[in-house]
Steps between C-alpha positions, in 0.01 A plus 500: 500500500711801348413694758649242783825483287471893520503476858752238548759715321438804734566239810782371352665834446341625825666189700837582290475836651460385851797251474705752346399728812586220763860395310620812454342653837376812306262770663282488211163292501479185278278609305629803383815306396273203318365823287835643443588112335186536287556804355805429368420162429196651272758774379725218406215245298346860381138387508235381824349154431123521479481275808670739666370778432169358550577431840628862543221666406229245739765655722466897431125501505584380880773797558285640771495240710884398467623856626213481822742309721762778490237755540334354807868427632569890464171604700622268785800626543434873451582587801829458416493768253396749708791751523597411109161598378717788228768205400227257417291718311811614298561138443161433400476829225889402366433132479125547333679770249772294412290168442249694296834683288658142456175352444421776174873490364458127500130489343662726234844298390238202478265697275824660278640160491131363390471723271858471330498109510138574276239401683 
């Protein structure tokens, strides 16, 4: 049962994304917007509820198959890309670099701020 309330809190801030989306018109998917609200809604409380984060993690060991629908959609429509083959690949090294860069100064504020709060 944790697990479902888990889940029903990503929906709920998932469907708050998509609303937000279709009020406001914005070029930017739901669902990015519904994790935008829960990040600062987690920054705000300052911890994850273990129902939550029990439902994240059921989630992560799943990654894989989440990020296969964009993936297929890009091998359809490669054709498309045919004349852009250098911007795309730039795209691809800057945007890998700067999520792997974001992703280690991140890891190591949470570790410095682990370490300083005692843990």
């Amino acid at each position: 049962m944790p697990m479902l309330r888990g889940f029903l809190v990503l929906v709920l801030f998932f469907i708050l994304g998509e609303s937000v989306r279709l009020l406001l018109a914005l070029p930017v998917s739901g669902g990015v917007l519904g994790m935008v609200v829960i990040t600062f809604t987690l920054m705000l409380k300052g911890n994850v509820s273990d129902d939550l984060a029990r439902a994240s993690q059921g989630l992560i060991s799943v990654l894989v198959l989440l990020i296969m629908p964009g993936v297929v959609g890009v091998f359809f429509t490669a054709n498309q890309f045919s004349g852009q083959w250098l911007a795309v690949a730039a795209a691809l090294l800057v945007g890998t670099f700067l999520s792997v860069l974001t992703t280690l100064l991140l890891m190591k504020a949470v570790t410095k701020r682990g370490v300083s709060d005692g843990e």
